[in-house]
N, CA, C and O of each residue as an XYZ file, in Angstrom:
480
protein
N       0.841     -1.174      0.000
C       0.000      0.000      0.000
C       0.894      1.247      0.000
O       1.887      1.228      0.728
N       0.536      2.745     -1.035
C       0.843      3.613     -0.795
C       0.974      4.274      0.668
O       0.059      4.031      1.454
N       1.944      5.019      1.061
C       1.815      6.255      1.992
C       0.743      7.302      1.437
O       0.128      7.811      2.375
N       0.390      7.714      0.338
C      -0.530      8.280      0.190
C      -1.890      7.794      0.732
O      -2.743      8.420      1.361
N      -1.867      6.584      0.344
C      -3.287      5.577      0.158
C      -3.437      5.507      2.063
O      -4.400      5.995      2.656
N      -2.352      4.852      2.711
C      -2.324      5.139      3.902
C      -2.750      5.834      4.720
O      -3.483      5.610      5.683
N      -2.159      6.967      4.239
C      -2.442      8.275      5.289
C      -4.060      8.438      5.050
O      -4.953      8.424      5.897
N      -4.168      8.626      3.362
C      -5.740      8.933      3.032
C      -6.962      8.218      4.501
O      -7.800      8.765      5.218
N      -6.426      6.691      4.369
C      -7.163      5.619      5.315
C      -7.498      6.323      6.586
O      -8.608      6.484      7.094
N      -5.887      6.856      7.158
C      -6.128      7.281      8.359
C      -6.890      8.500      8.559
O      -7.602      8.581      9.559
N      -6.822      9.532      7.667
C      -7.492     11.112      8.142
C      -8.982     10.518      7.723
O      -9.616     11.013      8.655
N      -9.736      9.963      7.134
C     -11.048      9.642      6.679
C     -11.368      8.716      8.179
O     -12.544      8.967      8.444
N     -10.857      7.851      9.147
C     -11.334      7.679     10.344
C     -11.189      8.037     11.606
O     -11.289      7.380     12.642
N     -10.858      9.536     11.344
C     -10.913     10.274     12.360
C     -11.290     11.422     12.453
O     -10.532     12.354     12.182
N     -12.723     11.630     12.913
C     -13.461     12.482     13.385
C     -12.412     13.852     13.806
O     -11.512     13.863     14.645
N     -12.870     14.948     12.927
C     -12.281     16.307     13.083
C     -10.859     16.434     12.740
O     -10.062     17.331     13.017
N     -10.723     15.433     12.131
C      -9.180     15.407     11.618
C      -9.202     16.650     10.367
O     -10.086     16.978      9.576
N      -7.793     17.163     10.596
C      -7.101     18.290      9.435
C      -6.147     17.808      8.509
O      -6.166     18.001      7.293
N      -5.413     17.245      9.081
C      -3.836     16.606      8.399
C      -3.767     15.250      9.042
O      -4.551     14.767      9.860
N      -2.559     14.668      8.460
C      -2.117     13.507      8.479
C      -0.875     13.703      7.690
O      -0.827     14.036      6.506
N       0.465     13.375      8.752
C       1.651     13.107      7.273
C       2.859     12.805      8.148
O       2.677     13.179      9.307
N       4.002     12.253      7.933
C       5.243     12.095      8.120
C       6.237     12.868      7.166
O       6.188     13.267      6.003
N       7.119     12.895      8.142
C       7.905     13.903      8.401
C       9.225     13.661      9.022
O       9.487     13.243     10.150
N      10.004     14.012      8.044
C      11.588     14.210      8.782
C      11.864     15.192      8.993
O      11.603     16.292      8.506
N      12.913     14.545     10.415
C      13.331     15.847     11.426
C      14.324     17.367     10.745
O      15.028     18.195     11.323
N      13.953     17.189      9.336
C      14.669     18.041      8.420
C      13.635     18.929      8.588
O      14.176     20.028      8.467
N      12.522     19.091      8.784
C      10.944     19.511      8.656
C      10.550     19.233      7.231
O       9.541     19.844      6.880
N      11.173     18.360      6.217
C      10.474     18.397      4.931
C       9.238     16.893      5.419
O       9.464     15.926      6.147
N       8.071     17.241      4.716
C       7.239     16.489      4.712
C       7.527     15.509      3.594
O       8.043     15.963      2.573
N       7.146     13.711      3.700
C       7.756     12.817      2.821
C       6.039     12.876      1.863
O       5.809     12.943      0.655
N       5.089     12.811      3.094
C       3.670     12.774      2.271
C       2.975     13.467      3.396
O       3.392     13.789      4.508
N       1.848     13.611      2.845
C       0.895     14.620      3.770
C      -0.727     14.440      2.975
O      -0.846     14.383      1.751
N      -2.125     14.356      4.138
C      -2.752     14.389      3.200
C      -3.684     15.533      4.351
O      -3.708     15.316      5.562
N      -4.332     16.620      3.764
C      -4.848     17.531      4.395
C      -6.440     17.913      3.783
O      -6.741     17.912      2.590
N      -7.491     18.280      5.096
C      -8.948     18.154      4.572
C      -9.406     19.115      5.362
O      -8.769     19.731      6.217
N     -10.307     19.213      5.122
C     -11.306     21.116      5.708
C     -10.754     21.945      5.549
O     -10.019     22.022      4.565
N     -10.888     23.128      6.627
C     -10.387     24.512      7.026
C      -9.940     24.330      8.152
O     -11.074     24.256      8.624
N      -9.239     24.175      9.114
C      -8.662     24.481     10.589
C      -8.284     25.999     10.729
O      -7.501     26.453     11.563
N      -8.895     26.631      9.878
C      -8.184     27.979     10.587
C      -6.948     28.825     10.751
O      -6.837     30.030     10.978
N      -5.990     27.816     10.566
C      -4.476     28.310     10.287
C      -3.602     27.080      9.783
O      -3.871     25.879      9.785
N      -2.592     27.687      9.399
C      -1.743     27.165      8.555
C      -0.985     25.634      9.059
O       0.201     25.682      9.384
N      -1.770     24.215      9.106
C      -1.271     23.186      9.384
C      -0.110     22.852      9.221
O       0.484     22.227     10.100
N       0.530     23.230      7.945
C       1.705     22.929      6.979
C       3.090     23.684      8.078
O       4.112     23.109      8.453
N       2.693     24.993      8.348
C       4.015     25.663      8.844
C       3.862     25.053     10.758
O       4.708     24.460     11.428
N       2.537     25.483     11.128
C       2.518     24.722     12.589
C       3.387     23.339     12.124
O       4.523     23.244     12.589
N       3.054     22.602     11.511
C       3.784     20.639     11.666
C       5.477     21.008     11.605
O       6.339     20.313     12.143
N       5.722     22.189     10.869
C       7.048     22.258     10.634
C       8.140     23.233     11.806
O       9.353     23.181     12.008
N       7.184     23.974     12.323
C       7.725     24.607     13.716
C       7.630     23.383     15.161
O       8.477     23.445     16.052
N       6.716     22.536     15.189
C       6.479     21.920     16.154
C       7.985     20.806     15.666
O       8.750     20.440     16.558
N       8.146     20.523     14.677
C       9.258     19.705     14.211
C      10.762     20.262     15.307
O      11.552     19.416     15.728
N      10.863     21.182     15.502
C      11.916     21.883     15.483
C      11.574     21.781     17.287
O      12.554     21.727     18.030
N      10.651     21.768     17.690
C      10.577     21.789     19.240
C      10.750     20.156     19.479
O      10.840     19.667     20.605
N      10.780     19.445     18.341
C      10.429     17.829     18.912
C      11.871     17.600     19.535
O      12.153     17.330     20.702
N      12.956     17.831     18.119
C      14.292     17.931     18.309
C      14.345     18.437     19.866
O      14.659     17.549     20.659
N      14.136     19.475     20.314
C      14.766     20.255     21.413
C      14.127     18.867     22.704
O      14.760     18.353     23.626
N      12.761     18.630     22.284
C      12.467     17.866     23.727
C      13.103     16.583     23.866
O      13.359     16.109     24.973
N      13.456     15.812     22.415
C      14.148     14.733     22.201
C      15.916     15.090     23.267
O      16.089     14.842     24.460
N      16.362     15.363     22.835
C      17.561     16.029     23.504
C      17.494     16.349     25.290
O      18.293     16.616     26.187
N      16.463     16.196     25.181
C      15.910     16.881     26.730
C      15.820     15.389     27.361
O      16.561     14.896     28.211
N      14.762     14.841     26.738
C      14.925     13.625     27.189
C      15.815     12.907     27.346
O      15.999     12.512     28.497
N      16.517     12.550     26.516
C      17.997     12.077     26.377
C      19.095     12.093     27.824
O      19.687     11.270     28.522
N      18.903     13.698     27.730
C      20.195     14.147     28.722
C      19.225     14.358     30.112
O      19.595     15.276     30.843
N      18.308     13.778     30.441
C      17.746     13.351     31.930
C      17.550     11.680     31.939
O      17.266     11.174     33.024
N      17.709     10.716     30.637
C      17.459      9.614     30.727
C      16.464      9.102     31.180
O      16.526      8.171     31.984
N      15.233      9.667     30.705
C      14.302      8.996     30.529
C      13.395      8.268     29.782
O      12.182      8.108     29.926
N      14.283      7.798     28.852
C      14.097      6.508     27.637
C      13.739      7.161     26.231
O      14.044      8.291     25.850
N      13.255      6.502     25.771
C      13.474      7.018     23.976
C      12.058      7.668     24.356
O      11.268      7.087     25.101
N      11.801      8.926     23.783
C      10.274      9.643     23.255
C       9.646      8.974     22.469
O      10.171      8.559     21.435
N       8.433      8.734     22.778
C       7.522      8.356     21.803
C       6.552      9.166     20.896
O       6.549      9.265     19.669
N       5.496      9.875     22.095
C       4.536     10.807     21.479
C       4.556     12.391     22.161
O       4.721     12.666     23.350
N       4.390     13.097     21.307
C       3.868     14.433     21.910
C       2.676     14.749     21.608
O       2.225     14.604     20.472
N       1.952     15.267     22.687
C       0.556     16.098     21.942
C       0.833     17.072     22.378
O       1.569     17.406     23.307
N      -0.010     17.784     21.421
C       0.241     19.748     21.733
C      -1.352     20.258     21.697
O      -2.010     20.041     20.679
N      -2.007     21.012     22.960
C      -3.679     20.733     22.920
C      -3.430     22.664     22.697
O      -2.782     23.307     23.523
N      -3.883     23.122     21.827
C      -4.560     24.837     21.930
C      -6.207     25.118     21.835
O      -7.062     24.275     21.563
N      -6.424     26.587     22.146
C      -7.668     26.586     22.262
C      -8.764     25.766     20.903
O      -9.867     25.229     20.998
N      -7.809     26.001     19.650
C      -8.366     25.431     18.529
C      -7.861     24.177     18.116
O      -8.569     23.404     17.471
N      -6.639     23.897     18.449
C      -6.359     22.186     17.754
C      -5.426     21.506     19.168
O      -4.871     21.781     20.232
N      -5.801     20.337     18.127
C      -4.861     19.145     18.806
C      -3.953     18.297     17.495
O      -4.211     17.920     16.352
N      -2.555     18.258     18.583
C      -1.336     17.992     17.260
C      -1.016     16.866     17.916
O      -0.742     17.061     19.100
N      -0.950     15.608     17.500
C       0.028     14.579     18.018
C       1.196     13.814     17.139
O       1.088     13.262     16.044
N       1.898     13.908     17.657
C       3.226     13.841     17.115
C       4.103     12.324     17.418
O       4.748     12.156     18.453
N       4.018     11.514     16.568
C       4.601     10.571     17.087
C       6.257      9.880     16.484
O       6.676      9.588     15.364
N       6.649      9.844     17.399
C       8.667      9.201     16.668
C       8.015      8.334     15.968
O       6.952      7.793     16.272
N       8.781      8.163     14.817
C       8.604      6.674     13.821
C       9.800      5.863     14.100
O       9.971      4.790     14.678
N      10.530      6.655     13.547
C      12.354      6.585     14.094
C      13.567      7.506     14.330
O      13.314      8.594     14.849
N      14.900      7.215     14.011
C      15.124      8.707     14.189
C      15.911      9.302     13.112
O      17.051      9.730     12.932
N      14.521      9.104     12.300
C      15.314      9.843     10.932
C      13.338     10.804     10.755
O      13.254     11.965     10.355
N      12.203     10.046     11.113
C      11.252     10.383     11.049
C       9.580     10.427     11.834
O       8.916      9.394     11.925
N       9.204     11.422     12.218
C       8.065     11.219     13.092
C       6.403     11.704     12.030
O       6.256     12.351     10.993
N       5.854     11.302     12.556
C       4.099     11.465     11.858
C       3.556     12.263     12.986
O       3.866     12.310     14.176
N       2.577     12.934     12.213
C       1.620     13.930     13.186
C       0.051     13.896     12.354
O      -0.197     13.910     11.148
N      -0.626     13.860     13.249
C      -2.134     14.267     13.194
C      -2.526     15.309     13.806
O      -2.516     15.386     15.034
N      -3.055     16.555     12.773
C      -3.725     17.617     13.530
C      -5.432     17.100     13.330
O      -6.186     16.431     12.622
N      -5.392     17.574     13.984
C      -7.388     17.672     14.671
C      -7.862     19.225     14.819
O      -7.209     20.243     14.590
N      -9.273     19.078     15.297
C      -9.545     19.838     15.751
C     -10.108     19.865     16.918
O     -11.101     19.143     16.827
N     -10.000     20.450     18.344
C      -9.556     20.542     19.220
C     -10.570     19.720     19.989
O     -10.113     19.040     20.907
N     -12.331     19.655     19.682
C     -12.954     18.113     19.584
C     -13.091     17.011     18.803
O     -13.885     16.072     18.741
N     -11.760     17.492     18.008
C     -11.393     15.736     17.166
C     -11.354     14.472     18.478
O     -11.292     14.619     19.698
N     -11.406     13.465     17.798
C     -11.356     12.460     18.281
C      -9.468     12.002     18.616
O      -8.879     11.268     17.823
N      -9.046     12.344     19.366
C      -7.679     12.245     19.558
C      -7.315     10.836     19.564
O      -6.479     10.482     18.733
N      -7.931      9.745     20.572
C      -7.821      8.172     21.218
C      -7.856      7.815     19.471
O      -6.663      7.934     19.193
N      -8.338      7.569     18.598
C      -8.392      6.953     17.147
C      -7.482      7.545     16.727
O      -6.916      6.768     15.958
N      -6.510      9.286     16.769
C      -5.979      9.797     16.268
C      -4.533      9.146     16.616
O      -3.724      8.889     15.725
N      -4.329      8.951     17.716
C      -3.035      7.933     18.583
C      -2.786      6.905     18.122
O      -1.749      6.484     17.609
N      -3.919      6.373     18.320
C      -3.856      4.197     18.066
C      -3.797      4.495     16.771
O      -2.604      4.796     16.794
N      -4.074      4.647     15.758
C      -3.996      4.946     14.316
C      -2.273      5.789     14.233
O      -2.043      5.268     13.141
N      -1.420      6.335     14.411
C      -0.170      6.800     14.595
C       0.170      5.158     14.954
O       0.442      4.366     14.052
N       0.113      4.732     16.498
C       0.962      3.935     16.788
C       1.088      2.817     15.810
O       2.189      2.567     15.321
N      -0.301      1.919     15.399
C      -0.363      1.065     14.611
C      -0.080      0.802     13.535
O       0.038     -0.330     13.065
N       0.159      2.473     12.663
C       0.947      2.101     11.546
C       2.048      2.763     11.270
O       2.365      3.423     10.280
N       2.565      2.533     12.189
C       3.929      2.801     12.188
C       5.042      2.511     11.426
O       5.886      3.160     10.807
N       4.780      1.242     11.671
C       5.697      0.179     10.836
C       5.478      0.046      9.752
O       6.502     -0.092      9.084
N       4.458      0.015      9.141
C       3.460     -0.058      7.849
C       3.771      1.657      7.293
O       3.588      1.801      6.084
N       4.155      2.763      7.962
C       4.544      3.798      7.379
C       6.138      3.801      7.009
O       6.446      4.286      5.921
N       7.002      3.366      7.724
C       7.745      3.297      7.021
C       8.377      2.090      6.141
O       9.490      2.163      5.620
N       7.710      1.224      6.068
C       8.048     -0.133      4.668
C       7.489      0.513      3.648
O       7.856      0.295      2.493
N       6.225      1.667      4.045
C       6.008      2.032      2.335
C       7.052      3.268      1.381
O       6.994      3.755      0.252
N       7.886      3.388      2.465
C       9.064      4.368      1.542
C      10.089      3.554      1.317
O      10.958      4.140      0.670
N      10.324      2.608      1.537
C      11.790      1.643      1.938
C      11.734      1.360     -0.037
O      12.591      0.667     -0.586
């Protein structure tokens, strides 16, 4: 299966979803698939939050408290979750801020693996 076809799967079962895409810690997006209006600019938010992942990754690191997995980021209007794939690349789902987050997670974690065999 495509990463396109993929991602498509995932933003279509999740309630209030905006985006869907992976992403290297370069901030270039590999695929992305994006739906409605959220109000502001998904594309540059995924690529600034990129740049804070780095800083918390590092953070973690140098207190040793094991590899990062997920971040969420909750504002008055969205919800961003951000998950490591590996460490060349992480995926994020924006929502909207009563998106369905729990489907937005388990859907990140589960295809994880299945996201990156489809670039290999």
């Amino acid at each position: 299966m495509s990463l396109r076809t993929m991602l498509s799967g995932m933003i279509q079962q999740v309630e209030g979803a905006h985006a869907v895409m992976l992403m290297g810690y370069d901030c270039i997006a590999i695929d992305e698939v994006l739906q409605g209006r959220p109000g502001f600019d998904v594309q540059m938010m995924t690529v600034e939050y990129a740049t804070v992942i780095k800083e918390i990754q590092r953070t973690v690191e140098v207190v040793g408290a094991g590899d990062m997995e997920e971040i969420t980021i909750t504002t008055k209007q969205s919800c961003m979750i951000l998950r490591v794939i590996n460490e060349e690349l992480f995926a994020a789902f924006v929502l909207s801020r009563d998106g369905n987050v729990g489907k937005a997670r388990y859907l990140l974690r589960a295809n994880a693996l299945s996201m990156i065999k489809s670039i290999e």
